[in-house]
C-alpha atoms as an extended CHARMM CRD file, in Angstrom:
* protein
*
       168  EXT
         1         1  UNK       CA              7.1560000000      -17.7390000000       12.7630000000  PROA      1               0.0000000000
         2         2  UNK       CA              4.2170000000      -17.7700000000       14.6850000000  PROA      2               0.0000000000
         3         3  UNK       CA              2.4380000000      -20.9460000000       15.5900000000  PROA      3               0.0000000000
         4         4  UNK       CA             -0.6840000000      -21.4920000000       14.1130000000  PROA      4               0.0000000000
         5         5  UNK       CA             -3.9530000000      -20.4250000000       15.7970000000  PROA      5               0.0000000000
         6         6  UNK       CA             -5.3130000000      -22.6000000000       18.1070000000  PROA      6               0.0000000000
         7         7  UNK       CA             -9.0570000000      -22.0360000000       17.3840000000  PROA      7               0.0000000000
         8         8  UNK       CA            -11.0470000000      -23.5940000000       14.6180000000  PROA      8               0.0000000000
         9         9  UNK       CA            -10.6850000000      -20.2040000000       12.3940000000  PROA      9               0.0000000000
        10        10  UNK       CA             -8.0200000000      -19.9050000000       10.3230000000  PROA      10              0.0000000000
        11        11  UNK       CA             -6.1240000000      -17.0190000000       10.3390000000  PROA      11              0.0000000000
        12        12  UNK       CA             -6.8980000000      -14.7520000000        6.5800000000  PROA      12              0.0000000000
        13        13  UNK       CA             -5.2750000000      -11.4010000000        6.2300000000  PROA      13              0.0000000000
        14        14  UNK       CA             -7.5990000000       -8.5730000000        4.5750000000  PROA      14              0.0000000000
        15        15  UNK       CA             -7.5240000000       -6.8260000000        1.4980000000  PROA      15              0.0000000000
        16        16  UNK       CA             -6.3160000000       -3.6560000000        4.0660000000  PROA      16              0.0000000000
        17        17  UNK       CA             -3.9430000000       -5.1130000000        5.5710000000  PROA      17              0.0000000000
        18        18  UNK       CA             -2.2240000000       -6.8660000000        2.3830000000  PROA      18              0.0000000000
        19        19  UNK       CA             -2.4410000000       -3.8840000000        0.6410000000  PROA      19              0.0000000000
        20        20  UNK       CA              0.6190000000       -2.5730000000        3.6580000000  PROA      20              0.0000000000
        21        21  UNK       CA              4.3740000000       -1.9880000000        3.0660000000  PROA      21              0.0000000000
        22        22  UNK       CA              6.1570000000       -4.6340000000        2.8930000000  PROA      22              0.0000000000
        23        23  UNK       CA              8.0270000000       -2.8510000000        5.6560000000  PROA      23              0.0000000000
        24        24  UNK       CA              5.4360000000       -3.5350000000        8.3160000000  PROA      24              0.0000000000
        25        25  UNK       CA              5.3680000000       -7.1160000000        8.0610000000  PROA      25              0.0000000000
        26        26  UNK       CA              9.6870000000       -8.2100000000        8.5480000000  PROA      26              0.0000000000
        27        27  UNK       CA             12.3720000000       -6.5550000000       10.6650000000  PROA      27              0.0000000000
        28        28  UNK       CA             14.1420000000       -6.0100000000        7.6000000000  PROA      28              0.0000000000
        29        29  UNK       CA             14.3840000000       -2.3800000000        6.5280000000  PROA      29              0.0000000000
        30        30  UNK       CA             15.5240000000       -0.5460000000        3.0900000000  PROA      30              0.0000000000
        31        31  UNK       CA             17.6460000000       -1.4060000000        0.8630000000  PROA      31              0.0000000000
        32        32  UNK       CA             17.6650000000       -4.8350000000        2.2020000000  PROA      32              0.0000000000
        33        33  UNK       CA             14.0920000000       -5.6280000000        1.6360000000  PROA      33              0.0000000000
        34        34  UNK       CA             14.0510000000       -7.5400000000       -1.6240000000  PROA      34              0.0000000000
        35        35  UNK       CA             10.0950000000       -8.6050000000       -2.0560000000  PROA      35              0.0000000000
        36        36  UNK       CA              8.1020000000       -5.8030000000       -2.8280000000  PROA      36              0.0000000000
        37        37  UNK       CA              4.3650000000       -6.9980000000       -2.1320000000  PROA      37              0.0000000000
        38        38  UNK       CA              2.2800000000       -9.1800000000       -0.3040000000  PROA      38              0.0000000000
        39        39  UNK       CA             -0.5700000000      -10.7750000000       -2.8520000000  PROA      39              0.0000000000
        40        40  UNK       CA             -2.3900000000      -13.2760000000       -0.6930000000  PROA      40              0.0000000000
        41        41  UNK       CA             -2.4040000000      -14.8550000000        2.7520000000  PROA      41              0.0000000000
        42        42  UNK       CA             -4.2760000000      -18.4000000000        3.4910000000  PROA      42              0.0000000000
        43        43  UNK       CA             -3.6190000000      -20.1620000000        6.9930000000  PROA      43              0.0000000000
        44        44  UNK       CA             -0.0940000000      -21.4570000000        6.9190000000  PROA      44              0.0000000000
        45        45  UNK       CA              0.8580000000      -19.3080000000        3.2520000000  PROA      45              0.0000000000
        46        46  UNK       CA              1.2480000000      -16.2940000000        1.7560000000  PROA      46              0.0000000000
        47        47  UNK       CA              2.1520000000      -15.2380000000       -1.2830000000  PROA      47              0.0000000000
        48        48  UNK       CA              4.3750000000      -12.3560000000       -2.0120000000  PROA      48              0.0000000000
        49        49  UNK       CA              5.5940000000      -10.4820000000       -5.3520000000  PROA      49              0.0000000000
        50        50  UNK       CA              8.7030000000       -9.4800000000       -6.5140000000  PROA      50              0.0000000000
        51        51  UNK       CA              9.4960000000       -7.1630000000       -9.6150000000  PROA      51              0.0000000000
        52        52  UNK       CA             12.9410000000       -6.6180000000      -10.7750000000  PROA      52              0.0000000000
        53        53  UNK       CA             14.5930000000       -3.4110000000      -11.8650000000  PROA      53              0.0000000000
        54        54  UNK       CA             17.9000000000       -2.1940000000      -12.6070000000  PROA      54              0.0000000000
        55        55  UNK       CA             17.5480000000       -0.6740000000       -8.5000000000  PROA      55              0.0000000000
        56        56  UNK       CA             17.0610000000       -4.2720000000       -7.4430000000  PROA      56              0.0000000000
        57        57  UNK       CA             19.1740000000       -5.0520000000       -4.5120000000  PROA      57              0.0000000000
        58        58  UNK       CA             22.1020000000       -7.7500000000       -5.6280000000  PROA      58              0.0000000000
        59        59  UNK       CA             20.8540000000       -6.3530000000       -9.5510000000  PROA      59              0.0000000000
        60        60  UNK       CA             23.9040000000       -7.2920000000      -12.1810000000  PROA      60              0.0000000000
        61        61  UNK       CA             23.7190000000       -4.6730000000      -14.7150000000  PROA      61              0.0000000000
        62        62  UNK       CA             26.2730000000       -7.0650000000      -17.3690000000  PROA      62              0.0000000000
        63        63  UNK       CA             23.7750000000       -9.4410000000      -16.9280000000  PROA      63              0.0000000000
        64        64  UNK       CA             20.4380000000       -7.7180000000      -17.0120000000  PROA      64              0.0000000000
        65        65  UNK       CA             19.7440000000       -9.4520000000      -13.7480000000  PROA      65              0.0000000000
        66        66  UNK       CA             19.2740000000      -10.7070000000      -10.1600000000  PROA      66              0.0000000000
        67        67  UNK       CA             21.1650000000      -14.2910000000       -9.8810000000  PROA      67              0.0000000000
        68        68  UNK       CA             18.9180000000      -16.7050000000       -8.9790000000  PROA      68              0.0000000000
        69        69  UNK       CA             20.1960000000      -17.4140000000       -5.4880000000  PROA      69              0.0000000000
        70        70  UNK       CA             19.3730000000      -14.3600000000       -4.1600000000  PROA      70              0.0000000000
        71        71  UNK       CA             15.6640000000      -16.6690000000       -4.8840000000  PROA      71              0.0000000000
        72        72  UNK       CA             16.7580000000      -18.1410000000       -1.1900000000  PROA      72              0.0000000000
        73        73  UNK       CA             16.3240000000      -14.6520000000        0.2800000000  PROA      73              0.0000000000
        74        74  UNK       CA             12.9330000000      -13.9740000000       -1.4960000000  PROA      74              0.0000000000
        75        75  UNK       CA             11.7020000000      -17.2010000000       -0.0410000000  PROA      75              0.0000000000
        76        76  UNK       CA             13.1860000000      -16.3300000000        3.6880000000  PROA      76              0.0000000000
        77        77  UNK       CA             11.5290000000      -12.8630000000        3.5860000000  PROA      77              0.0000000000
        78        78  UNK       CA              8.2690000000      -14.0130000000        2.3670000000  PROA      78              0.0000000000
        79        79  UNK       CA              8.3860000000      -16.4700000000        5.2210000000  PROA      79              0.0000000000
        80        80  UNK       CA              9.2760000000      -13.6840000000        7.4340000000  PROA      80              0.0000000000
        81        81  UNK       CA              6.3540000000      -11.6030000000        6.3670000000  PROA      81              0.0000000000
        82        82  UNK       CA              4.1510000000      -14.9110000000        6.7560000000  PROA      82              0.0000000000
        83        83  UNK       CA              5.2400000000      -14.8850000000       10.7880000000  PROA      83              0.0000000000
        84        84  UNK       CA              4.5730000000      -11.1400000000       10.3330000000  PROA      84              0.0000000000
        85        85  UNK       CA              1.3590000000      -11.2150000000        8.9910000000  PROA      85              0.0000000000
        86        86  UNK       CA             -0.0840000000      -13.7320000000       11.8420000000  PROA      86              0.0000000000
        87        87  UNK       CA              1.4310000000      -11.9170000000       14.1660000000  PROA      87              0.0000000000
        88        88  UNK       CA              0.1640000000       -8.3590000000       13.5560000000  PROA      88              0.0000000000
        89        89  UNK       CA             -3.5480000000      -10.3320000000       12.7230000000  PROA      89              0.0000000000
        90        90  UNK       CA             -2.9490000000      -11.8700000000       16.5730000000  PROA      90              0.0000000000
        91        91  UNK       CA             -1.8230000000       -8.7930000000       18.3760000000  PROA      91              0.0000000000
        92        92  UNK       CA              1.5810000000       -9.9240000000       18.9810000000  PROA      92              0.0000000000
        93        93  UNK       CA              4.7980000000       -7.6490000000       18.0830000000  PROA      93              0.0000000000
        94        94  UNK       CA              7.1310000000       -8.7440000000       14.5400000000  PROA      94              0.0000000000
        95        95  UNK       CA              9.7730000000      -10.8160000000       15.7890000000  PROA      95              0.0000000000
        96        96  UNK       CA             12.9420000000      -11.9860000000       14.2970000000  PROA      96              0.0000000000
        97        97  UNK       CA             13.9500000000      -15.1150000000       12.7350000000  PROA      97              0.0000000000
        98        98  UNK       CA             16.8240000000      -16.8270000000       11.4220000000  PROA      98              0.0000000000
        99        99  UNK       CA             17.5760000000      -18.7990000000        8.2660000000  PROA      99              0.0000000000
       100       100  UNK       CA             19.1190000000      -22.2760000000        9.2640000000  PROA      100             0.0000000000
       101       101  UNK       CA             18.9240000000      -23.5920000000        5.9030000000  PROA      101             0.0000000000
       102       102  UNK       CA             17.0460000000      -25.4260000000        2.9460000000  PROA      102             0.0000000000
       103       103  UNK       CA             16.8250000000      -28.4400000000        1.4860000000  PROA      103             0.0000000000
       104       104  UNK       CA             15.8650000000      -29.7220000000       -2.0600000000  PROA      104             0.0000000000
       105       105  UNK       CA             17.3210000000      -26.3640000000       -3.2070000000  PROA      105             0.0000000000
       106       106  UNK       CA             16.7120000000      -26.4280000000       -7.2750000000  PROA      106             0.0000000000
       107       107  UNK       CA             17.2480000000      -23.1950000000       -8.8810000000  PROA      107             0.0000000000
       108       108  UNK       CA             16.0050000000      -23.3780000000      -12.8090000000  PROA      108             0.0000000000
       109       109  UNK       CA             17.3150000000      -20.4690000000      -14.2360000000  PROA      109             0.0000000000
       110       110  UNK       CA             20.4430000000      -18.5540000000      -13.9670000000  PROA      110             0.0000000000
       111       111  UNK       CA             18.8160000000      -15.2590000000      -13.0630000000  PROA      111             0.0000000000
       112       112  UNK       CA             15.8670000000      -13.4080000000      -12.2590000000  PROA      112             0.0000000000
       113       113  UNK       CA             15.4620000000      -10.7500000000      -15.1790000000  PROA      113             0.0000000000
       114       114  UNK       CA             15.1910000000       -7.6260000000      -15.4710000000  PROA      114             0.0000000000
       115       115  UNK       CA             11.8250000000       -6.2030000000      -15.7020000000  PROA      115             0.0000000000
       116       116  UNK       CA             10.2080000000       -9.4900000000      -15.2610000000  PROA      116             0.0000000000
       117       117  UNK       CA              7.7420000000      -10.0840000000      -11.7710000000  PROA      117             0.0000000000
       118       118  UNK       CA              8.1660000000      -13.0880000000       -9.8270000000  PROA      118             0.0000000000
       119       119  UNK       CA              5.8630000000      -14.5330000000       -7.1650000000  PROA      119             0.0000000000
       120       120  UNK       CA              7.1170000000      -16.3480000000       -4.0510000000  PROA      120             0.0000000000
       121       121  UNK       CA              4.8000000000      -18.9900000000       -2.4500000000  PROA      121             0.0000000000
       122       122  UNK       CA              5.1810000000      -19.7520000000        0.8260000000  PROA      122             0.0000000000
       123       123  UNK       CA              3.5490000000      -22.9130000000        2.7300000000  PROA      123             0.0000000000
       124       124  UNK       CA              4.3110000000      -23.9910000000        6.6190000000  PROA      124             0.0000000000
       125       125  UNK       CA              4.7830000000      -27.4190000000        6.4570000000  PROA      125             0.0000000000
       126       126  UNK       CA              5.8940000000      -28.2830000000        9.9000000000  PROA      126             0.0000000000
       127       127  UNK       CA              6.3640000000      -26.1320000000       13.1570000000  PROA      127             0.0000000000
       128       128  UNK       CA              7.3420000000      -26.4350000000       16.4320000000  PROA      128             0.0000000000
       129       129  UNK       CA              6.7250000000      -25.3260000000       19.9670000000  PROA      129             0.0000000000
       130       130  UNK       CA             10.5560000000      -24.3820000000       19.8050000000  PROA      130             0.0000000000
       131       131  UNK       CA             10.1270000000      -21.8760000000       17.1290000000  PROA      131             0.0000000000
       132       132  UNK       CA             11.9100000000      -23.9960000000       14.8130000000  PROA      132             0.0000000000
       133       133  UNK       CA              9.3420000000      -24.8310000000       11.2200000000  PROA      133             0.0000000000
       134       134  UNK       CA             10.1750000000      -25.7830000000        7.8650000000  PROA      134             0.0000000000
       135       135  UNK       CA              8.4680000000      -24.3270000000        4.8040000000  PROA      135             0.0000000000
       136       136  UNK       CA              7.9050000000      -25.4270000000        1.0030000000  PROA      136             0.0000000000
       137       137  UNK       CA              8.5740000000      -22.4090000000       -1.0570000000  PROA      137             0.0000000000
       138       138  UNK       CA              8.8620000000      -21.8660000000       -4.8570000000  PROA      138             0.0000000000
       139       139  UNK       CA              9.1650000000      -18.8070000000       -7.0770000000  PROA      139             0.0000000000
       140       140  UNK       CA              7.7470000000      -18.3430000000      -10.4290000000  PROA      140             0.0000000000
       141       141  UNK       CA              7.5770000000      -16.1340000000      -13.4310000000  PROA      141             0.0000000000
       142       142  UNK       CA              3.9480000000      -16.1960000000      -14.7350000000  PROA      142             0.0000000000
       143       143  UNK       CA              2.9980000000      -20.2560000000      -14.3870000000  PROA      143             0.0000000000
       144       144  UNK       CA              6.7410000000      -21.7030000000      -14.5900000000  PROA      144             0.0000000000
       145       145  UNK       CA              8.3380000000      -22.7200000000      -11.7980000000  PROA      145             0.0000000000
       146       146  UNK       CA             12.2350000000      -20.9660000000      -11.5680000000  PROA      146             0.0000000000
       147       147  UNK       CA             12.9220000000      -22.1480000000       -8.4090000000  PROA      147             0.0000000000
       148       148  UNK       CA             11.7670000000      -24.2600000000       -5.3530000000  PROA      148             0.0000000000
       149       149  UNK       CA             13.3180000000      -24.9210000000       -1.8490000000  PROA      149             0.0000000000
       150       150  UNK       CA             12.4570000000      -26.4540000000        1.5640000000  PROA      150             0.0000000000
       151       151  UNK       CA             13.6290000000      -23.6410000000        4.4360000000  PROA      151             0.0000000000
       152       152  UNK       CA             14.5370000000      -24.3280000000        7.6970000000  PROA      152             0.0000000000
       153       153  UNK       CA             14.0550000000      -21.5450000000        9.7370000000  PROA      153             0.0000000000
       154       154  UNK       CA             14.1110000000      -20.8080000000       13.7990000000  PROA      154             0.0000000000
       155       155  UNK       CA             11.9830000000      -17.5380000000       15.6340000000  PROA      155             0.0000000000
       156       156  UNK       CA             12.9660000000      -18.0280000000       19.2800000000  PROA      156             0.0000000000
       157       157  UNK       CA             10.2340000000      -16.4590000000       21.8150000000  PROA      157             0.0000000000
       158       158  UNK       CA             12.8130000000      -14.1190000000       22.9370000000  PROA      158             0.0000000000
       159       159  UNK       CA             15.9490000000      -12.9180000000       20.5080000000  PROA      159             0.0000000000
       160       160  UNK       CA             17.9940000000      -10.8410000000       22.3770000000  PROA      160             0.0000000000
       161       161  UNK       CA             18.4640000000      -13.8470000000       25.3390000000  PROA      161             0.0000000000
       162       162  UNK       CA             18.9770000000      -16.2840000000       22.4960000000  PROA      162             0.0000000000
       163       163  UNK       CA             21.6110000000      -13.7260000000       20.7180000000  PROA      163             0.0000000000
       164       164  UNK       CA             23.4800000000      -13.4830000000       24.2940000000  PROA      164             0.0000000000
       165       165  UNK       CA             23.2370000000      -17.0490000000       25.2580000000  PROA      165             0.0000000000
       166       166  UNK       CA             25.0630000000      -17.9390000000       21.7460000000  PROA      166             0.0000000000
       167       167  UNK       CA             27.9380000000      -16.0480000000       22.4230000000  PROA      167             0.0000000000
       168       168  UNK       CA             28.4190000000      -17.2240000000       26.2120000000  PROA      168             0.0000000000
């Protein structure tokens, strides 16, 4: 994540760039990108879509399905793609982050079905200097919420010395 812009104007994504891969927003590459658009970006959200098909990563063909905690990982990538978005609109290389964890984790369905769409909203509620931020997130299928989440997540300014000072 990105901290916000410091001056007055908020940071909006174009049309252009929304209308990009998924691919160029989150370090992530194929097969384990699991959102498949972006569909709007506000200061401090974004809004990402994700259609499910029997190629779906994590897809259960007995069950027709995606299970609905793989919703977690939609929220984390749209997140990701958030930091990615700000980033590219600031000049400023994609950078990885890492899932720490959610809170108020409510899941209200067992599984995201097949050949339904799903939209994942994204909203920064806090950040720090630290790189550490928490986000509201929720996922629906047309207006019903199917599942909701507060994710704690942590982009340090440099990865590969935070990687190697871990493991010292």
């Amino acid at each position: 994540m990105t901290t916000p812009a410091t001056s007055t104007q908020p940071l909006i994504a174009s049309a252009a760039l929304l209308s990009q891969s998924v691919s160029e927003f989150i370090p992530h590459r194929a097969p384990m990108i699991l959102i498949d658009s972006l569909i709007s970006h506000q200061h401090d959200g974004l809004i990402t879509q994700t259609h499910i098909t029997s190629n779906s990563a994590y897809f259960d063909p007995l069950k027709q399905g995606v299970p609905s905690y793989v919703g977690v990982e939609y929220m984390a990538q749209s997140i990701a793609a958030l930091a990615g978005v700000e980033a590219l609109i600031q000049g400023l290389p994609i950078k990885v982050g890492f899932l720490l964890g959610s809170r108020k984790l409510q899941l209200h369905q067992s599984l995201f079905k097949l050949g339904q769409t799903y939209r994942t909203h994204v909203a920064r509620l806090y950040q720090e200097e630290s790189g550490l931020a928490v986000f509201d997130c929720q996922v629906f299928q047309h207006q019903i919420l199917v599942a909701q989440a507060n994710i704690n997540v942590f982009q340090p300014t440099d990865t590969l010395a935070y990687i190697n000072n871990s493991h010292s």
